[in-house]
C-alpha positions as CSV (number, residue, x, y, z in Angstrom):
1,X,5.6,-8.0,-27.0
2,X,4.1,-5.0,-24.1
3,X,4.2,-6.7,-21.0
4,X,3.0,-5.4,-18.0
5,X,4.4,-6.0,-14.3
6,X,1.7,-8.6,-12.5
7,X,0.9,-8.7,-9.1
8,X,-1.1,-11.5,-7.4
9,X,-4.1,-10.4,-5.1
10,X,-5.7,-12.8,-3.2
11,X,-9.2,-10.8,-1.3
12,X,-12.4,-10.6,-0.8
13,X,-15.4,-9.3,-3.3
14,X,-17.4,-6.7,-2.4
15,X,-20.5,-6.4,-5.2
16,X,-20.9,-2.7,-4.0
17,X,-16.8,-2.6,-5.9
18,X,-15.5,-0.2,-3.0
19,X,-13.1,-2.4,-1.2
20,X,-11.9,-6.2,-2.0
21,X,-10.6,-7.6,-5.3
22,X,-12.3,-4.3,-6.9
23,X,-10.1,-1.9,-5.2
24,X,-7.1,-4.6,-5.6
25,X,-7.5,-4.3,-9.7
26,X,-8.4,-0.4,-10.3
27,X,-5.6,0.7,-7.7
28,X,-2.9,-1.6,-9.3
29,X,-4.4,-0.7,-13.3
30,X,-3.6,3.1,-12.1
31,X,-0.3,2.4,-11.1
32,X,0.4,0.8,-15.1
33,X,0.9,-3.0,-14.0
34,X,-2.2,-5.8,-14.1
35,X,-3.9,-7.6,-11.3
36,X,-4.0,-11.5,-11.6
37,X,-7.4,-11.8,-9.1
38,X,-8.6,-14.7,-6.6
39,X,-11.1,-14.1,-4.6
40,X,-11.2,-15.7,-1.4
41,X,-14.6,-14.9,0.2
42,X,-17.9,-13.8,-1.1
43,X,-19.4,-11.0,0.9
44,X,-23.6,-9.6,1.2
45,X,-22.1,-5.8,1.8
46,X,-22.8,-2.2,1.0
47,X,-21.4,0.8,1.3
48,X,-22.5,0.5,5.4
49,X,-21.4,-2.6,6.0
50,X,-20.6,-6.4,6.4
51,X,-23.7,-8.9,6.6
52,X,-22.1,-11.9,5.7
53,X,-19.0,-13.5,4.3
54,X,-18.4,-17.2,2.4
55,X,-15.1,-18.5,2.3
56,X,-13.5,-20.0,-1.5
57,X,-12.9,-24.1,-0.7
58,X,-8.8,-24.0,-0.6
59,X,-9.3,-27.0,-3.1
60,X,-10.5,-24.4,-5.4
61,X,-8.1,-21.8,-4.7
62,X,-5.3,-23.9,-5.2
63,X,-6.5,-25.0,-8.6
64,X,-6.8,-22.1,-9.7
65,X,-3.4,-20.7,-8.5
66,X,-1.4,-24.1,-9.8
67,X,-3.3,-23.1,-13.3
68,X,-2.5,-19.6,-12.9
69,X,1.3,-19.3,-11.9
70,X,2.3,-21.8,-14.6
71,X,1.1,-19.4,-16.9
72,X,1.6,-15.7,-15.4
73,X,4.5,-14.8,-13.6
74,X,4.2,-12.4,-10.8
75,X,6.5,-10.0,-9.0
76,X,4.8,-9.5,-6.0
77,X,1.8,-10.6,-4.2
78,X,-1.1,-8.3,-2.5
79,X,-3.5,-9.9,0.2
80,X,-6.4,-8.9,1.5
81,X,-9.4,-10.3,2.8
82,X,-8.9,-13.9,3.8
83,X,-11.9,-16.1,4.1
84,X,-10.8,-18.4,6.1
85,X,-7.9,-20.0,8.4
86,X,-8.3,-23.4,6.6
87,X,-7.1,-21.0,3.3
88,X,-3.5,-19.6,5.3
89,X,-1.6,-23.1,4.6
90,X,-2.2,-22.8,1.0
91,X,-1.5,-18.8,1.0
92,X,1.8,-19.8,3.0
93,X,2.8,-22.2,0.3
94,X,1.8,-20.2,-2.8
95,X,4.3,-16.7,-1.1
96,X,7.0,-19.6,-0.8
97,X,6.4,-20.7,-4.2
98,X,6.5,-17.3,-5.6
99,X,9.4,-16.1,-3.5
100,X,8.3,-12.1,-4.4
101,X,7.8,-9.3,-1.8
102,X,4.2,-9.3,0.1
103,X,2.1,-6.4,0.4
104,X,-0.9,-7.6,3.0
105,X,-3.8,-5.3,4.4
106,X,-4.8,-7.7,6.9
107,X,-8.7,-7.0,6.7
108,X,-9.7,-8.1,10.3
109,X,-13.2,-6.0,10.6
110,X,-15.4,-4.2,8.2
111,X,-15.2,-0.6,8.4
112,X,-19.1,-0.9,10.0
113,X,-18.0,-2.7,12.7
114,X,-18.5,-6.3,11.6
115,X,-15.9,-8.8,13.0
116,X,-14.6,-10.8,10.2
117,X,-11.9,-12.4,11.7
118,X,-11.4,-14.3,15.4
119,X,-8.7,-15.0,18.1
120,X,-8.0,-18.6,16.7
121,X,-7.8,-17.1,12.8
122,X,-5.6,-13.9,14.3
123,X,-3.2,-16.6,16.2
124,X,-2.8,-18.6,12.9
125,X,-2.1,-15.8,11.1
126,X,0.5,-15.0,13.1
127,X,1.9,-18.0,13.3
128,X,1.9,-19.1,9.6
129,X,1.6,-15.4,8.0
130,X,2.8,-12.8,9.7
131,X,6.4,-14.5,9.1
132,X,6.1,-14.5,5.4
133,X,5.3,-10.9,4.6
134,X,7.2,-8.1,3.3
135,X,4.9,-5.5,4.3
136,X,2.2,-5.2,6.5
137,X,-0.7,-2.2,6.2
138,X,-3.0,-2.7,9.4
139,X,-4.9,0.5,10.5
140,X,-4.2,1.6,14.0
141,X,-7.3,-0.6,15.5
142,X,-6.2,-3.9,13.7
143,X,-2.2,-3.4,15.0
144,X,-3.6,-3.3,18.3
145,X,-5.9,-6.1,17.5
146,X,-2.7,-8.2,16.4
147,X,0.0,-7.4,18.9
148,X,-2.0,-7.0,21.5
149,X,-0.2,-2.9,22.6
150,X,-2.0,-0.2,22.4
151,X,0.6,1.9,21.4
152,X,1.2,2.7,17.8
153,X,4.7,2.2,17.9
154,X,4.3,-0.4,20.3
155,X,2.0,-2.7,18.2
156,X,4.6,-2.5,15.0
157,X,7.5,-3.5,17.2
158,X,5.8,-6.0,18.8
159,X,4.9,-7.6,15.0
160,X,7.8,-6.9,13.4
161,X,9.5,-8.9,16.5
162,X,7.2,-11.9,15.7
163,X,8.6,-12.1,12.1
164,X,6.9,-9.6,9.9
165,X,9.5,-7.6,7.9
166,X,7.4,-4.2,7.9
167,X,5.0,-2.2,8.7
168,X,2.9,0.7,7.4
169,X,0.4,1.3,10.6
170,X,-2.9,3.8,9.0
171,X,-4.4,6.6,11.2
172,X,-7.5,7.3,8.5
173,X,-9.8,6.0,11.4
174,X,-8.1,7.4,14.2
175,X,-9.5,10.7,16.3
176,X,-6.4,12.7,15.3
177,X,-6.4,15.7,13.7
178,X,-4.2,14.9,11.1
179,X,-4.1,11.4,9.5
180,X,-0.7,10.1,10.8
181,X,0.7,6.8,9.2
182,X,3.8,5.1,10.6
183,X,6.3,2.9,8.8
184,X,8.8,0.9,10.7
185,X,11.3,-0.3,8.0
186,X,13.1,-3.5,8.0
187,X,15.8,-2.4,9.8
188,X,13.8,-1.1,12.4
189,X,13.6,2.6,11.6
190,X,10.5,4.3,12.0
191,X,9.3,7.4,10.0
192,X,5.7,9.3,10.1
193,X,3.8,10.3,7.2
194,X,1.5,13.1,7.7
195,X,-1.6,13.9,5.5
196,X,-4.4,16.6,5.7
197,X,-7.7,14.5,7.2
198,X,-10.3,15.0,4.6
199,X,-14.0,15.4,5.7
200,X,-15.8,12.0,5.4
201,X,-15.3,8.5,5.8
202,X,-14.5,6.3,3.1
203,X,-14.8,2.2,2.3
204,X,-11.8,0.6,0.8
205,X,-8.9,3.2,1.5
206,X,-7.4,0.0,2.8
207,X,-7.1,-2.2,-0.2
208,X,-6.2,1.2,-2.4
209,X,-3.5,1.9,0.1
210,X,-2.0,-1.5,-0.2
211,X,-2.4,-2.4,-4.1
212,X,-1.0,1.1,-4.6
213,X,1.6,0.2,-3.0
214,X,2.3,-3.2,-4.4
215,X,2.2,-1.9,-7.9
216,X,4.7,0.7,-7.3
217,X,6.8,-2.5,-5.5
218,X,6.2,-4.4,-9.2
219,X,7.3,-1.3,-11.2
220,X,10.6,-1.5,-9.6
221,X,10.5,1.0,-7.0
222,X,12.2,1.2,-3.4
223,X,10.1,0.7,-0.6
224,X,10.8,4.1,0.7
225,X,9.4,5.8,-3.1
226,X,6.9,3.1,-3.4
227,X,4.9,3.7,0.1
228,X,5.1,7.3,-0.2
229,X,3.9,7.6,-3.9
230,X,1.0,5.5,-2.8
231,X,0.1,7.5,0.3
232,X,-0.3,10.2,-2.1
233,X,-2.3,8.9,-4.5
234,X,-4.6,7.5,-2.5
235,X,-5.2,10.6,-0.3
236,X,-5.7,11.8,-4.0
237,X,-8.2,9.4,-4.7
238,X,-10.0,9.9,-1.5
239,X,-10.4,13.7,-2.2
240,X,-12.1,12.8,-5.2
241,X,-14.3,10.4,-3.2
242,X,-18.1,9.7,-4.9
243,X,-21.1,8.1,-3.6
244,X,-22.1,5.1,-4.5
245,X,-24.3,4.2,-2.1
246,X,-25.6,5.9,1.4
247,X,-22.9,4.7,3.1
248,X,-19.2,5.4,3.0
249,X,-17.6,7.4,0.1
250,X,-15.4,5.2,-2.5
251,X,-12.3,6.2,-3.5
252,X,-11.6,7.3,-7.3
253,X,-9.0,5.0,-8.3
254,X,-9.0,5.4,-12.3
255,X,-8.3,8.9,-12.9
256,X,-5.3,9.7,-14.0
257,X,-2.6,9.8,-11.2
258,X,-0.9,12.4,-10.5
259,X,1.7,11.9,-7.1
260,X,1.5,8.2,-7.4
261,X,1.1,6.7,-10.9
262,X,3.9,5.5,-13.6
């Protein structure tokens, strides 16, 4: 019997389907493995921005999570959106239950400028969270936002020291010429990636980033092969960028990948 490597992503929906549990599924169906999908917050969003967001009742995330890993076993887990801080207990429980690497974009602020997180949820999470993952993908603003530098390097030092294992720190949104991306490895190493800065702004480069990444993880790959493939093919699927609404561009997951897929 075919069976396909599964990943767990827990994240947000976004009806427009350029970021969230959307992203999460296409990004991971392009690398060749399958998405089990919980969504833990409703969003009223376009391709602008964040009006409002509705946490999942943790009661009902964990029922569907004890139904679902009794059936489906997983070799990694990707989180994204997170609807609420009464939902990081049960999240904390369910990565030591799976005991398979992490992959988390911690989603902290729309791309619009919407706030979706606060000081108390950002302590929490680093308190109960930050601990438990393998990798972490912030963008530049949301490191800072975290660690409290200002410094790129600065801000993953500063959260791989309070327990994180890794980091992958994005640039897309950052004034710089080139799109630089830094990863500080579990041993402390840092290395830049450096990528041509493509002429728009996208939604959801995020969650692609970090589901690309987490299939690659699930396929068996080294973290070293499995970050860089997945730079590439979401830069890839950025260049071929459509409109779906007046907003921000959405990335084109589903063709078939060239630098990143199996």
């Amino acid at each position: 019997m075919r069976r396909l490597p599964q990943i767990l992503c827990l994240s947000g929906h976004d009806p427009g389907g350029g970021a969230g549990i959307q992203a999460d599924i296409e990004a991971i169906a392009a690398q060749g493995a399958h998405a089990l999908s919980l969504i833990t917050a409703l969003t009223v969003q376009d391709s602008h921005n964040v009006r409002r967001r509705v946490a999942i009742e943790p009661a009902l995330l964990a029922e569907q999570l004890d139904c679902l890993l009794a059936d489906s076993p997983v070799r990694a887990i990707k989180l994204g959106l997170l609807g609420s801080a009464a939902q990081l207990p049960l999240i904390a429980a369910t990565i030591r239950r799976c005991g398979v690497p992490v992959i988390a974009d911690p989603v902290l602020a729309a791309g619009g400028g919407t706030a979706l997180s606060d000081e108390a949820f950002r302590d929490q999470f680093r308190r109960e969270l930050l601990p438990l993952i393998t990798l972490l993908t912030p963008n530049a603003a949301e490191a800072r936002l975290l660690s409290g530098e200002t410094e790129t390097l600065a801000a993953a030092r500063r959260l791989q020291a309070l327990g994180c294992a890794q980091l992958l720190v994005t640039g897309g949104d950052e004034p710089d010429a080139e799109v630089r991306n830094l990863w500080l490895d579990a041993q402390g190493q840092a290395q830049e990636f450096r990528w041509p800065r493509l002429p728009a702004r996208f939604h959801g480069a995020g969650c692609t980033l970090a589901a690309a990444i987490a299939g690659r993880i699930a396929l068996g790959e080294s973290w070293q092969e499995a970050i860089t493939r997945a730079q590439r093919y979401t830069h890839e699927s950025l260049a071929l960028a459509f409109a779906a609404g007046q907003g921000r561009l959405m990335a084109e997951r589903l063709r078939p990948p060239r630098g990143g897929g199996a």
